[in-house]
N, C-alpha and C positions, 0 to 999 in steps of 0.2 A: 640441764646444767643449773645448779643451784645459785642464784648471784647474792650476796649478801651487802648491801650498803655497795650497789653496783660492781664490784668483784665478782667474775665469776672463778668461785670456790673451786670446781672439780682441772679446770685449767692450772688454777696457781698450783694447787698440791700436785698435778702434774710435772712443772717444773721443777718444784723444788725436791719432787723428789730422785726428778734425773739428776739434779744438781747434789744429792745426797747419794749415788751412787757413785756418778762419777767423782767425788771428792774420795769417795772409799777405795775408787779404782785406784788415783792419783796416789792415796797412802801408800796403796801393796806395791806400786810401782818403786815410791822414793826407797822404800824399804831392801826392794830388790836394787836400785844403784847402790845403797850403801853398801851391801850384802859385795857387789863386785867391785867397790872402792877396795872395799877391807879387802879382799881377797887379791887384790891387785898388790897392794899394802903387803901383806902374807908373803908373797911371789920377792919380794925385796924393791916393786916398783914404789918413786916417787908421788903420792897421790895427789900432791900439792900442783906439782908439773901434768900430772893429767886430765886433774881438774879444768887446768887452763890453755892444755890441748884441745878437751872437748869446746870449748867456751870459742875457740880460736876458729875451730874446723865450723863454728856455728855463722860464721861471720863471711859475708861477702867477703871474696878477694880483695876487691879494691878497697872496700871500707878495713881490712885489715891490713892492707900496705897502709892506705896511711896513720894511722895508727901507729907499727911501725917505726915510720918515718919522724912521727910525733915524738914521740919517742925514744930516738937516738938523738933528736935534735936537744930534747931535755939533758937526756946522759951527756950528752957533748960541753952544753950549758953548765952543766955541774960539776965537770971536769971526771964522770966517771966513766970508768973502764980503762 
């Protein structure tokens, strides 16, 4: 292993180059949620509300109740609904 100015060379190109695949991975990925946003979109669904279906279903229960909660207490405060 080559160290240059106490780095060793053959390690970091290592990493950066898993860190260079997987960013390439991550692209083909976003690429393909667009790919099934739009076609969701196509189908006549709301993407806006799926978006933040998936974002919801990401979320602890509880940390999503209260949320929630937070948040009807706002709408209440502001007189809406």
């Amino acid at each position: 292993m080559a160290d240059v100015g106490g780095v060793a060379a053959d390690r970091l190109r290592s990493f950066i180059e898993r860190i260079e695949r997987l960013e390439e991975e991550k692209a083909a990925l976003a690429a393909d949620i667009r790919e099934i946003y739009s076609e969701a979109k196509g189908t006549g669904f709301d993407v806006k509300v799926i978006r933040q279906v998936v974002r919801l279903r990401k979320m602890d229960q509880s940390d999503r109740r209260e949320q929630e909660e937070i948040l009807d207490l706002y709408k209440r405060a502001l007189d809406i609904d």
